[in-house]
N, C-alpha and C positions, 0 to 999 in steps of 0.2 A: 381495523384489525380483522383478521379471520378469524370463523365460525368453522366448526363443523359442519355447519350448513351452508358453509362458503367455501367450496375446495379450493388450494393454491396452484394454481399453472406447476408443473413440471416444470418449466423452465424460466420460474421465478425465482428473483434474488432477494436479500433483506426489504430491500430498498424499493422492490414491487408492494409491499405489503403495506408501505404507510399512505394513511388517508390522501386524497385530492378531491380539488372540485371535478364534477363530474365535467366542466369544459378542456376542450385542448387547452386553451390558457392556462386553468387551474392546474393542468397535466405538468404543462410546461414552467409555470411557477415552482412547482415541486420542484422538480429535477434541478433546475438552478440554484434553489434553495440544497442541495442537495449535492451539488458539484463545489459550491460554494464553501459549504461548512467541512465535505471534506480538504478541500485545500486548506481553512485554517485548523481542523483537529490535525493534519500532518505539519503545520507549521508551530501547532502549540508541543505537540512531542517533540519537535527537532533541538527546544530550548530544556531538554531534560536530556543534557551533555555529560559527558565522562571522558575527558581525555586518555588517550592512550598513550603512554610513554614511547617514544620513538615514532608514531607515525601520525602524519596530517587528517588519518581518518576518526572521528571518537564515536565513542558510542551514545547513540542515542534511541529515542521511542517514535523517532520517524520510519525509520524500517517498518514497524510493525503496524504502525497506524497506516503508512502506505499502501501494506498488503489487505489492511483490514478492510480502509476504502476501495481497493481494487475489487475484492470480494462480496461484499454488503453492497455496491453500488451498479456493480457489472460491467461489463467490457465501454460501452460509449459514455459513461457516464463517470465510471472510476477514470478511464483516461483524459477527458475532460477535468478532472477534478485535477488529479494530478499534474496534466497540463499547465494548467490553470495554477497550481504550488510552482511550476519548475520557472515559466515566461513572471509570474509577479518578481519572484526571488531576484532573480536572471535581472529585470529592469527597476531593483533595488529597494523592495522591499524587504526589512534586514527578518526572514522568519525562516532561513535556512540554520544550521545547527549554529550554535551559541550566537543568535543572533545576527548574523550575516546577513550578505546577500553579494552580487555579480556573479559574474563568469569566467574570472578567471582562479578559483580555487581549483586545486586538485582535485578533489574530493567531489566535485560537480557532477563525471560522470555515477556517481550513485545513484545522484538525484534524479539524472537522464533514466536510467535503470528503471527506474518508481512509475515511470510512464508505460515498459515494457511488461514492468512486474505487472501493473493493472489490467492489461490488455489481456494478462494470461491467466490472472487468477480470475478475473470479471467473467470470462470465455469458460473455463472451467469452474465457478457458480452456476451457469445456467446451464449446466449439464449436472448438479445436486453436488457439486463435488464439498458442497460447504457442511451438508446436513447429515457426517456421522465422521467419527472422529479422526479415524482414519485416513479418508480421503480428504478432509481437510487439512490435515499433517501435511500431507504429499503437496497440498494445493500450495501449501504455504514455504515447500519445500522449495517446487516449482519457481517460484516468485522471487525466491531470494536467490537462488541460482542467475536469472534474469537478470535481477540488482548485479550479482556479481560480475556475471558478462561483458556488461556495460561500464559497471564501475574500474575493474582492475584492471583493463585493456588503457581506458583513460587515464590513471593513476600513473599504470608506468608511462606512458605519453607524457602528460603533466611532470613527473617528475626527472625525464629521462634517463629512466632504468629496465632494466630488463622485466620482464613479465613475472619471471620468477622472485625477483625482487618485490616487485609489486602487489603479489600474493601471500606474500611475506609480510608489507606492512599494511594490504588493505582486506585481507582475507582469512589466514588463517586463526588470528584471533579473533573473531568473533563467532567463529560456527558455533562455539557449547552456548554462546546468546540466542542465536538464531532457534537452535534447537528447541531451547527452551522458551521461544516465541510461538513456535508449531507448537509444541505442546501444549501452550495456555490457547491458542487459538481453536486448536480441536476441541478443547472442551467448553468456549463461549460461545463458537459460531453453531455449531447443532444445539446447544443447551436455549441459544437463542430461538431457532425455528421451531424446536419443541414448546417452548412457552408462546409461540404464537398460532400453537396448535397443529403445524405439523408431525405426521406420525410415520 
């Protein structure tokens, strides 16, 4: 952990700061460690489901655990991770939402999205965007916007309907969730660099 008498890189993320051995192995141990667990914390939120009335999409705690490992891990390593959730699912492991898994649900592109979302929220970590509450909002704003790109384009594909349609049954109800994802996230992800002594 950091000291005071150990300043943090500028363009360090959560996930810089936890201990290794000081060998490349030991480095690279981590990080596996570390690509690893976030694929299953996004696979463990995915089984905390809420159906939605009318559409194939439900709500779950994968969205936000997606963005969280994008952000706490950083661009190669959150992509990685999430990678790494979308190829196990994909070749049947059931830890997509309510326990699933394949390729051919509607709802898949989301999961594609999670890889876009990490690349952007990971990229914008190591530019601080994590450590004040603000810009973590935005960050997290960013990320689900991503998810959506990905997701509702494939949606109305899978389901073949119109885009407008499709924003209809995979979009616009969940934004007051999403919101209030940024909001909890602003106030854990800087609360976090603060208690590891960043100032």
């Amino acid at each position: 952990m950091a000291t005071a008498s150990t300043p943090i890189p500028s363009r360090a993320v959560l996930a810089d700061l936890l201990p290794a051995a000081s060998s490349r192995f030991g480095a690279q141990a981590r990080d596996l460690a570390l690509v690893a667990g976030g694929a299953a914390l996004t696979g463990l939120a995915a089984q905390f489901s809420v159906t939605v009335p009318g559409s194939p999409v439900p709500v779950t705690g994968q969205t936000f655990a997606a963005l969280l490992v994008g952000t706490a891990l950083g661009t190669r390593r959150g992509v990685a991770s999430l990678g790494l959730y979308l190829l196990a699912g994909m070749a049947g492991l059931p830890w997509f939402a309510e326990g699933t898994s394949g390729w051919s649900m509607p709802s898949l592109g989301y999961v594609l999205g999670f890889v876009l979302a990490a690349a952007l929220t990971g990229a914008l970590a190591r530019r601080g965007a994590d450590r004040s509450p603000v810009r973590t909002a935005a960050a997290m704003v960013i990320g689900s916007l991503a998810i959506y790109a990905v997701g509702v384009p494939y949606l109305a594909f899978a389901l073949d309907v119109p885009l407008a349609r499709a924003a209809e049954l995979g979009l616009y109800p969940y934004l007051v969730g999403d919101a209030l994802k940024a909001v909890l996230a602003a106030g854990a992800l800087p609360l976090a660099w603060k208690l590891l002594g960043r100032r």
